[in-house]
N, CA, C and O atoms as a Maestro MAE file, in Angstrom:
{
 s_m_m2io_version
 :::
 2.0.0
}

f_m_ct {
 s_m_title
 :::
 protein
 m_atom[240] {
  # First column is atom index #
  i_m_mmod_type
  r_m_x_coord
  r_m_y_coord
  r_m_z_coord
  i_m_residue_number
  s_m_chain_name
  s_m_pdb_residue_name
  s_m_pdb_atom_name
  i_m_atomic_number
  :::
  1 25 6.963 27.419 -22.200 1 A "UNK " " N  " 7
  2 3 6.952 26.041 -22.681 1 A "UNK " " CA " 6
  3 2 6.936 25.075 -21.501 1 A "UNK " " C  " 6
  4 15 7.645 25.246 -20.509 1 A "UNK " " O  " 8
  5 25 6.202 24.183 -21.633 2 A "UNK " " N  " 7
  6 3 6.093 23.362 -21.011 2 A "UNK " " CA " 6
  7 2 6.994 22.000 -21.043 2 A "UNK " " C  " 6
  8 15 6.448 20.968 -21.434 2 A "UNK " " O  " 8
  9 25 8.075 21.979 -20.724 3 A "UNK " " N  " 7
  10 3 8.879 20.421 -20.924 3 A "UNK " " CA " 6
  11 2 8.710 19.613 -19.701 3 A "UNK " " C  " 6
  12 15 8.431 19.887 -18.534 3 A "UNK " " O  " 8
  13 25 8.981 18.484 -20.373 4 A "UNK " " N  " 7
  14 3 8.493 17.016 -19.172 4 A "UNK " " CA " 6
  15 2 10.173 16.578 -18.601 4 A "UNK " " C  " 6
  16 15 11.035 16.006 -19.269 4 A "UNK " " O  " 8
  17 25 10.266 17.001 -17.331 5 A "UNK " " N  " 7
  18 3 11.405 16.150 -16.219 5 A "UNK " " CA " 6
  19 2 11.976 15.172 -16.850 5 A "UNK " " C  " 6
  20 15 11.243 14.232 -17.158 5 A "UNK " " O  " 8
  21 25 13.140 15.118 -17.149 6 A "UNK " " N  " 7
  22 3 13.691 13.833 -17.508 6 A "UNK " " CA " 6
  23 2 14.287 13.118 -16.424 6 A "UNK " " C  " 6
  24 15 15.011 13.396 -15.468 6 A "UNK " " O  " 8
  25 25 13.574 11.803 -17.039 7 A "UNK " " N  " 7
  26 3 13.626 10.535 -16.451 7 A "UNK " " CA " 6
  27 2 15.432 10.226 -15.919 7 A "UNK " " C  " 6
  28 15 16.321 10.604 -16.682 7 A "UNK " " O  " 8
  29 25 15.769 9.587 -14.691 8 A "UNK " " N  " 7
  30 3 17.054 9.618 -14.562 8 A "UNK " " CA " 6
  31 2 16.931 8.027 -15.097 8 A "UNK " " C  " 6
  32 15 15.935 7.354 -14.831 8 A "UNK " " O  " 8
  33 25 18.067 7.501 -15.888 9 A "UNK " " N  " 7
  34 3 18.337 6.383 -16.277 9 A "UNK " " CA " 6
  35 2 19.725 5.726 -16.204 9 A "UNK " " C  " 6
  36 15 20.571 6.611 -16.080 9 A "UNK " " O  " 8
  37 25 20.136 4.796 -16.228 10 A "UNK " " N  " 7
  38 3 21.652 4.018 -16.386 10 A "UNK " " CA " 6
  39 2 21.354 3.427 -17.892 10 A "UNK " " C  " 6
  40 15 20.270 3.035 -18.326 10 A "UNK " " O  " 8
  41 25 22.568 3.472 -18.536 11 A "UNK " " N  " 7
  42 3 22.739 2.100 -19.830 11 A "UNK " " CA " 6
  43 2 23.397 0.740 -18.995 11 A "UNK " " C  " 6
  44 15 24.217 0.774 -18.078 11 A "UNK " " O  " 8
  45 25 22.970 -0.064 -19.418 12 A "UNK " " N  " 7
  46 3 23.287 -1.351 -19.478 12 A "UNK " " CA " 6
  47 2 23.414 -1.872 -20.462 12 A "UNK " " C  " 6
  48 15 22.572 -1.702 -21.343 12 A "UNK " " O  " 8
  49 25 24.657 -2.797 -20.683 13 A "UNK " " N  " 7
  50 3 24.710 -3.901 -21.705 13 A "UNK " " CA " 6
  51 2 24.788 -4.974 -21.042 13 A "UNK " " C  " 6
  52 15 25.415 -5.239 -20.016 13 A "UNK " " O  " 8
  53 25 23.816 -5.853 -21.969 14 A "UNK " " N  " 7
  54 3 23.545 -7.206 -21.602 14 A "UNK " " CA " 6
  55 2 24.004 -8.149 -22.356 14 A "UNK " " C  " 6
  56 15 23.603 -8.384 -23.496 14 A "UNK " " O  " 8
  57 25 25.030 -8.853 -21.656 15 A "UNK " " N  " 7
  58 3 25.963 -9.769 -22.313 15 A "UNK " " CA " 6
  59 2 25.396 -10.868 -22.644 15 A "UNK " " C  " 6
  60 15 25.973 -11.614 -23.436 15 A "UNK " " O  " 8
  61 25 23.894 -11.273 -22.004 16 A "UNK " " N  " 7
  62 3 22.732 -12.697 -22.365 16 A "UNK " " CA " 6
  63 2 22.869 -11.915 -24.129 16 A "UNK " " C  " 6
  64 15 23.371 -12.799 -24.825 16 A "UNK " " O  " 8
  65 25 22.685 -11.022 -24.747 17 A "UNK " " N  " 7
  66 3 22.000 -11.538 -26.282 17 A "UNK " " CA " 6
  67 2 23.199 -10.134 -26.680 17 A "UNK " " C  " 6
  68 15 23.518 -9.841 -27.833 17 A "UNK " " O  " 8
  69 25 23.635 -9.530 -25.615 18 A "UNK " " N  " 7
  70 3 24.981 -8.379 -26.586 18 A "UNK " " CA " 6
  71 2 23.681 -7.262 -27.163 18 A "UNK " " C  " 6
  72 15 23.630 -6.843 -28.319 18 A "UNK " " O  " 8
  73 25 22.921 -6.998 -26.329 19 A "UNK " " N  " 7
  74 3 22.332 -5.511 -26.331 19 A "UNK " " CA " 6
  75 2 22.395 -4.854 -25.330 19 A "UNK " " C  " 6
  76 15 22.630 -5.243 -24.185 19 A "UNK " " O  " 8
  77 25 22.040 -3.074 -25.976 20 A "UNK " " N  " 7
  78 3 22.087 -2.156 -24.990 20 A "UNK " " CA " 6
  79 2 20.760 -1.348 -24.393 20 A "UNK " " C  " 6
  80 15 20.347 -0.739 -25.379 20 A "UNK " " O  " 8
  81 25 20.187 -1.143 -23.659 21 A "UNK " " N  " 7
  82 3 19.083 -0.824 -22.870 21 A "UNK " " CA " 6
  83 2 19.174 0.181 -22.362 21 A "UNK " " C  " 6
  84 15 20.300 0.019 -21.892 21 A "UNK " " O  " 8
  85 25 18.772 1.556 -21.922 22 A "UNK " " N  " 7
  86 3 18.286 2.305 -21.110 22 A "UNK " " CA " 6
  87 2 17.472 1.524 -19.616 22 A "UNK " " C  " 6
  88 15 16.339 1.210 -19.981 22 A "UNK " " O  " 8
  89 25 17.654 1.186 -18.332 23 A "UNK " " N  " 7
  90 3 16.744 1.054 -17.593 23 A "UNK " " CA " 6
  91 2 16.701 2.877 -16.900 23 A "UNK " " C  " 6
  92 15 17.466 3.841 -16.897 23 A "UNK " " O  " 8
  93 25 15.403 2.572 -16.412 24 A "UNK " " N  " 7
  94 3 14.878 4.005 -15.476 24 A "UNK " " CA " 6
  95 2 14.321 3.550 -14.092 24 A "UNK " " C  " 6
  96 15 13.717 2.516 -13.807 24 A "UNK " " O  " 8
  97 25 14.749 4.776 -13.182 25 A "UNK " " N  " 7
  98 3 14.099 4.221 -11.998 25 A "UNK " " CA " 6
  99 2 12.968 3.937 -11.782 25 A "UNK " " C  " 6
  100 15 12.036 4.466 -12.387 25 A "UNK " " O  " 8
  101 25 12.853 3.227 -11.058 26 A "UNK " " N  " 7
  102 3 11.451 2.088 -10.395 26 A "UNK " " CA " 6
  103 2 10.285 3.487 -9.864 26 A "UNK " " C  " 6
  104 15 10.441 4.689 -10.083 26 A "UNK " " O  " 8
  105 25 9.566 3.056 -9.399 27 A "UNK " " N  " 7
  106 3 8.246 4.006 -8.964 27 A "UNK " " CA " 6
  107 2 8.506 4.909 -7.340 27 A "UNK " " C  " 6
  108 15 8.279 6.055 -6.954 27 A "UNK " " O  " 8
  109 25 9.124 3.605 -6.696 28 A "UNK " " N  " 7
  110 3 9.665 3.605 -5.846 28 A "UNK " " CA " 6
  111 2 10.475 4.716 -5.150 28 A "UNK " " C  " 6
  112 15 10.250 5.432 -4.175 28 A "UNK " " O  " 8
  113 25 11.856 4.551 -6.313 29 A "UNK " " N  " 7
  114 3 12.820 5.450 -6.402 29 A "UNK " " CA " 6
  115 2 13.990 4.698 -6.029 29 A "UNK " " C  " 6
  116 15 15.094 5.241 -6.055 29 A "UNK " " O  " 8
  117 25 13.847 3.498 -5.686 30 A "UNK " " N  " 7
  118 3 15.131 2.827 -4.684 30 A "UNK " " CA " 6
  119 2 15.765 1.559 -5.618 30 A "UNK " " C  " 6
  120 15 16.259 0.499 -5.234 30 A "UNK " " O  " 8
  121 25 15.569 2.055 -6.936 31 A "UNK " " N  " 7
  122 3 16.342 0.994 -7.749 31 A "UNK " " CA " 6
  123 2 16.127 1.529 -9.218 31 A "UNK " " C  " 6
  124 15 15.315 2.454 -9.184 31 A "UNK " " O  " 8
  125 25 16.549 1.282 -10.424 32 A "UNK " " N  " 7
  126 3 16.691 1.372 -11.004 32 A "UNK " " CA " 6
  127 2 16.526 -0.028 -12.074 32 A "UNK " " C  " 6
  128 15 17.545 -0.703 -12.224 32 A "UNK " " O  " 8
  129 25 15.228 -0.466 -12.823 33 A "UNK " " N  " 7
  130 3 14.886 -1.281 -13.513 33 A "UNK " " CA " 6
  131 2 14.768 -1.629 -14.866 33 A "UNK " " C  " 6
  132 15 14.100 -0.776 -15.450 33 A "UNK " " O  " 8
  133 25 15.158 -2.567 -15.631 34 A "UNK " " N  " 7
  134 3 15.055 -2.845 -16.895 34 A "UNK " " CA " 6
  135 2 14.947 -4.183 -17.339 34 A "UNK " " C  " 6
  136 15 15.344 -5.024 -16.533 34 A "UNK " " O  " 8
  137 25 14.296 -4.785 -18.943 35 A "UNK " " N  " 7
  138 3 14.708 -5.743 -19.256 35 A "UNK " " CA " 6
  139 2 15.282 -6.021 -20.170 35 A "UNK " " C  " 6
  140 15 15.324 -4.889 -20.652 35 A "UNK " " O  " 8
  141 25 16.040 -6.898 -21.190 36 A "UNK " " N  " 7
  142 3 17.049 -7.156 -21.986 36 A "UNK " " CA " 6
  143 2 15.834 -7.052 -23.018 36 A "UNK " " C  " 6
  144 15 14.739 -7.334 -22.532 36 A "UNK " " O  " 8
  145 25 15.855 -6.714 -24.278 37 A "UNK " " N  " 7
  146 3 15.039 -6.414 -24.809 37 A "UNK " " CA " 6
  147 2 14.773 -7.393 -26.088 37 A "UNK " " C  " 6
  148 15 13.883 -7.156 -26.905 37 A "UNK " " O  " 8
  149 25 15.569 -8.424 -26.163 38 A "UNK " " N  " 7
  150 3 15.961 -9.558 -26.538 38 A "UNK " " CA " 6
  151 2 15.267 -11.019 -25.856 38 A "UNK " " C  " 6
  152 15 14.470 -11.793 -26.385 38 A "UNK " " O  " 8
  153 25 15.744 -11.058 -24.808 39 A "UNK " " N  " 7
  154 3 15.075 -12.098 -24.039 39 A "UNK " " CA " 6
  155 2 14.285 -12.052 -22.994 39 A "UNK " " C  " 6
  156 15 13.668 -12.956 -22.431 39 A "UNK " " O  " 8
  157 25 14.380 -10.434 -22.683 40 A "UNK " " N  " 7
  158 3 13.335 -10.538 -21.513 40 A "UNK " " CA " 6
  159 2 13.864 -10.622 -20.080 40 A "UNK " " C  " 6
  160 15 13.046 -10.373 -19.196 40 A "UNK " " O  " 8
  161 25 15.193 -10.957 -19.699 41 A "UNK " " N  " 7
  162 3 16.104 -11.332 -18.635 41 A "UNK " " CA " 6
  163 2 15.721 -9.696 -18.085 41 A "UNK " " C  " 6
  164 15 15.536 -8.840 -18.950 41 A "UNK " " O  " 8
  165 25 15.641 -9.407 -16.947 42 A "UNK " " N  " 7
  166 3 15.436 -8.523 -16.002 42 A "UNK " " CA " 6
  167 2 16.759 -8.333 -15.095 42 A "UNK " " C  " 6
  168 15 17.360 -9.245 -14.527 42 A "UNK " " O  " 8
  169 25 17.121 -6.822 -15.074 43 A "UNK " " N  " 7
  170 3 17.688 -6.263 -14.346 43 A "UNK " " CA " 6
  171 2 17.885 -5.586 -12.869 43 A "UNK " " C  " 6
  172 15 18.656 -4.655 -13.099 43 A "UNK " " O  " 8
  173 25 17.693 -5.579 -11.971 44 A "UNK " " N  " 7
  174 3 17.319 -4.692 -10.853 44 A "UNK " " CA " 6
  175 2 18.952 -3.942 -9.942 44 A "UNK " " C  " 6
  176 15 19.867 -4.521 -9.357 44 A "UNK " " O  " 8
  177 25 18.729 -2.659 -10.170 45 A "UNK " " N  " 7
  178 3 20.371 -2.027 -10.025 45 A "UNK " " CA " 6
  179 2 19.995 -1.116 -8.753 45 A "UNK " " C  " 6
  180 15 19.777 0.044 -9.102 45 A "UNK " " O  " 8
  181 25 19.867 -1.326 -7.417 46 A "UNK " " N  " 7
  182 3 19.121 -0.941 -6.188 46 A "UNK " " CA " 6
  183 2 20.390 0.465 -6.040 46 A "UNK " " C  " 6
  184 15 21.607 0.584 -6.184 46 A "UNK " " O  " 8
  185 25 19.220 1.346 -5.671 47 A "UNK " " N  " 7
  186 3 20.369 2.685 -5.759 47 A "UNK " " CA " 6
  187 2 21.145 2.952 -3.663 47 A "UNK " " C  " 6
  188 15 20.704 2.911 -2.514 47 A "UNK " " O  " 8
  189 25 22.320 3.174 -4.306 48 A "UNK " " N  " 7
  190 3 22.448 3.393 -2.385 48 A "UNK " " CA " 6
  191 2 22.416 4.662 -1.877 48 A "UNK " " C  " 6
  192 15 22.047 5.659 -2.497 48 A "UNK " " O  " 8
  193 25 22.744 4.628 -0.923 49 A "UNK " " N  " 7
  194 3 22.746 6.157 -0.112 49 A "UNK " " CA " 6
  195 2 24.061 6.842 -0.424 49 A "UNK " " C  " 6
  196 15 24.037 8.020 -0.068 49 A "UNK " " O  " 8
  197 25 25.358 6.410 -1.056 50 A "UNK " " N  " 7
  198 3 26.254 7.141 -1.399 50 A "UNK " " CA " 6
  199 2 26.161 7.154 -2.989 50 A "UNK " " C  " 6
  200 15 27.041 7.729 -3.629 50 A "UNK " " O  " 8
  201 25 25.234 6.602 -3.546 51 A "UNK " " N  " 7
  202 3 25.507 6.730 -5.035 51 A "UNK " " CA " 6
  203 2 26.728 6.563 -5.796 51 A "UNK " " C  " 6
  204 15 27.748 6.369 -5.134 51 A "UNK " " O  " 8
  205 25 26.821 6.598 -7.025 52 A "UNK " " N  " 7
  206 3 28.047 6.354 -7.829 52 A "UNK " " CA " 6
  207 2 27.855 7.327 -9.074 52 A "UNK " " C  " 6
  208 15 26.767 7.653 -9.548 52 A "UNK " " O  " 8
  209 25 29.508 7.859 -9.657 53 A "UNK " " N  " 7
  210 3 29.366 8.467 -10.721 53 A "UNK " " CA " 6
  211 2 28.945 8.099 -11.930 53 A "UNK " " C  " 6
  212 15 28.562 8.845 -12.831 53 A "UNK " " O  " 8
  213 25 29.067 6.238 -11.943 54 A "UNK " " N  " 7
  214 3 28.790 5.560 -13.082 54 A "UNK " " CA " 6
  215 2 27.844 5.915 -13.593 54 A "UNK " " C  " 6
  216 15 26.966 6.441 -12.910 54 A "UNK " " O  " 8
  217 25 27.690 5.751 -14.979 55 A "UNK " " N  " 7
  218 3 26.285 5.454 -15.616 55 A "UNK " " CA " 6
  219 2 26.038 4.992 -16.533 55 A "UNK " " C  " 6
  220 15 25.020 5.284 -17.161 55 A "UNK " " O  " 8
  221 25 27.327 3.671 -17.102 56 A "UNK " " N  " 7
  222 3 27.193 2.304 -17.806 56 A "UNK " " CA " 6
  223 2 27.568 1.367 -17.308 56 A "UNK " " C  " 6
  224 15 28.681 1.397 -16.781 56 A "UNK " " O  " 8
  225 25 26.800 0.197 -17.283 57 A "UNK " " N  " 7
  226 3 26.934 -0.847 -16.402 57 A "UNK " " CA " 6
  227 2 27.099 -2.335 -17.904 57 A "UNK " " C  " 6
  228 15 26.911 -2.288 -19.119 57 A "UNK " " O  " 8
  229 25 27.591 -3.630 -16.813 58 A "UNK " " N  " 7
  230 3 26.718 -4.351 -18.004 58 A "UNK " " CA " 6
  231 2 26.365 -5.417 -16.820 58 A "UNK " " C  " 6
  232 15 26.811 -5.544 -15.679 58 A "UNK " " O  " 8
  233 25 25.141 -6.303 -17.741 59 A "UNK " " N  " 7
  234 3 24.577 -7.319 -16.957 59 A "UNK " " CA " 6
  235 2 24.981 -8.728 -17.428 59 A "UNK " " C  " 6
  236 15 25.087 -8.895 -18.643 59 A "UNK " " O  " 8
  237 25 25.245 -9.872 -16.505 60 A "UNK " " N  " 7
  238 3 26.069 -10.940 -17.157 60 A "UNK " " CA " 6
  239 2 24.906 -12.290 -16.653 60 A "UNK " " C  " 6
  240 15 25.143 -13.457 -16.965 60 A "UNK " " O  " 8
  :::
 }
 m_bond[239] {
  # First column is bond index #
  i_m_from
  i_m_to
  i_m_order
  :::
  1 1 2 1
  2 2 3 1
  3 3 4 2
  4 3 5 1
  5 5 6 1
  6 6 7 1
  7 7 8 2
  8 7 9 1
  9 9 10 1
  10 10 11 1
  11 11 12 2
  12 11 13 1
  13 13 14 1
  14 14 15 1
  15 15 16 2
  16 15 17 1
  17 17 18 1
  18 18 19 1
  19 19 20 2
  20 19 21 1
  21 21 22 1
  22 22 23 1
  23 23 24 2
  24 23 25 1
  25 25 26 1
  26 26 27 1
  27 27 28 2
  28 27 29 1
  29 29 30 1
  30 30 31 1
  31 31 32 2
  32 31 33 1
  33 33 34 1
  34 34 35 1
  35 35 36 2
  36 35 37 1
  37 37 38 1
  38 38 39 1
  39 39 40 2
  40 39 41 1
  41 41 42 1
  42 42 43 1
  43 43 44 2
  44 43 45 1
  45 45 46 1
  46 46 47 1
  47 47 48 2
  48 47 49 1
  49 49 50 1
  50 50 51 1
  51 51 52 2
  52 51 53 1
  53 53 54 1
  54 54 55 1
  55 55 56 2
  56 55 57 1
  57 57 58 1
  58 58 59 1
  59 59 60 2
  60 59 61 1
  61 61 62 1
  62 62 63 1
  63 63 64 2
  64 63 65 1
  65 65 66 1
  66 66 67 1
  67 67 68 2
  68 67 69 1
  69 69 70 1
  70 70 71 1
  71 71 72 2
  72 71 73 1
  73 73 74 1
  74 74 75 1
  75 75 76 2
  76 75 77 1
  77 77 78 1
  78 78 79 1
  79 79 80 2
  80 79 81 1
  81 81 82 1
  82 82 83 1
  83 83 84 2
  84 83 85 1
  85 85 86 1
  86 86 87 1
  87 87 88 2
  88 87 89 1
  89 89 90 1
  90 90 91 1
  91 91 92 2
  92 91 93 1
  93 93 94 1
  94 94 95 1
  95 95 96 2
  96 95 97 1
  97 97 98 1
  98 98 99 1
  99 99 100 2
  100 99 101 1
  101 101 102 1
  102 102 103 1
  103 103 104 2
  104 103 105 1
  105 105 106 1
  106 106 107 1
  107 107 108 2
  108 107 109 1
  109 109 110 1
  110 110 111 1
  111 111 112 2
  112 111 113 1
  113 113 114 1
  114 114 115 1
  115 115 116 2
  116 115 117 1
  117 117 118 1
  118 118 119 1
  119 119 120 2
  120 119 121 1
  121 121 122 1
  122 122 123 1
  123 123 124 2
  124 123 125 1
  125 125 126 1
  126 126 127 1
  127 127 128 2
  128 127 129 1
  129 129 130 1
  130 130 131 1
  131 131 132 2
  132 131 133 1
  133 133 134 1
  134 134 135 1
  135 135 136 2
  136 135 137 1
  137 137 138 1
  138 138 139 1
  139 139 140 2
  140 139 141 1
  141 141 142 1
  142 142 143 1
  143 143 144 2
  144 143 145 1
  145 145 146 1
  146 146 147 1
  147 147 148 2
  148 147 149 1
  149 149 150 1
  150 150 151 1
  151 151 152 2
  152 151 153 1
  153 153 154 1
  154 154 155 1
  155 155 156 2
  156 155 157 1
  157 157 158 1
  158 158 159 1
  159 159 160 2
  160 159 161 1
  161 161 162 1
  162 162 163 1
  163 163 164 2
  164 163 165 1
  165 165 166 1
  166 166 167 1
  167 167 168 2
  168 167 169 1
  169 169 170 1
  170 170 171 1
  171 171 172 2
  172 171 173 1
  173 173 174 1
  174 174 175 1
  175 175 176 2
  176 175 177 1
  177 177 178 1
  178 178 179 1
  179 179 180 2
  180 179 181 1
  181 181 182 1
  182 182 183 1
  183 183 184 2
  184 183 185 1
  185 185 186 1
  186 186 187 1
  187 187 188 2
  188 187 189 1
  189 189 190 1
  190 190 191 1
  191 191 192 2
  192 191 193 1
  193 193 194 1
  194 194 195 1
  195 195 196 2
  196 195 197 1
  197 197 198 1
  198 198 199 1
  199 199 200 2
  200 199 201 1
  201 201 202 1
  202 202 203 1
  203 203 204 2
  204 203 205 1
  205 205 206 1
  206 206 207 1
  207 207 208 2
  208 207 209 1
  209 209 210 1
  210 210 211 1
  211 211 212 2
  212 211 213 1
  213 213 214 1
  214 214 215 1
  215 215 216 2
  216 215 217 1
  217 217 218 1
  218 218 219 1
  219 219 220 2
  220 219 221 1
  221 221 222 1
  222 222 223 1
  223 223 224 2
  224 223 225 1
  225 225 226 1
  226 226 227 1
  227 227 228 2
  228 227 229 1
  229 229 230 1
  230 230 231 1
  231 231 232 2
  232 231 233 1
  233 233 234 1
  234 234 235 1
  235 235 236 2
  236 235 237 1
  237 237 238 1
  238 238 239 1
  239 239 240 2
  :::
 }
}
């Protein structure tokens, strides 16, 4: 079988309209991107060199 790599992602909640989002990393690899799916407000969550265990955030 053939399965497709899953995408690494963070949740975010976005306190602009009180929704929750999946963003996925950029093309790049050096951030992690999304938009509020509500208004459109854009996220950018730049990944570092020590990383974090997190993987819910929210955006204000």
């Amino acid at each position: 079988m053939n399965e497709k790599p899953r995408r690494k992602f963070i949740g975010i909640l976005f306190d602009c309209c009180g929704t929750y989002q999946r963003i996925h990393v950029n093309r790049t690899g050096n951030a992690y991107v999304g938009w509020c799916p509500r208004c459109g407000k854009q996220v950018k969550v730049k990944i570092g060199p020590g990383g974090t265990d997190t993987r819910f955030f929210r955006a204000r």
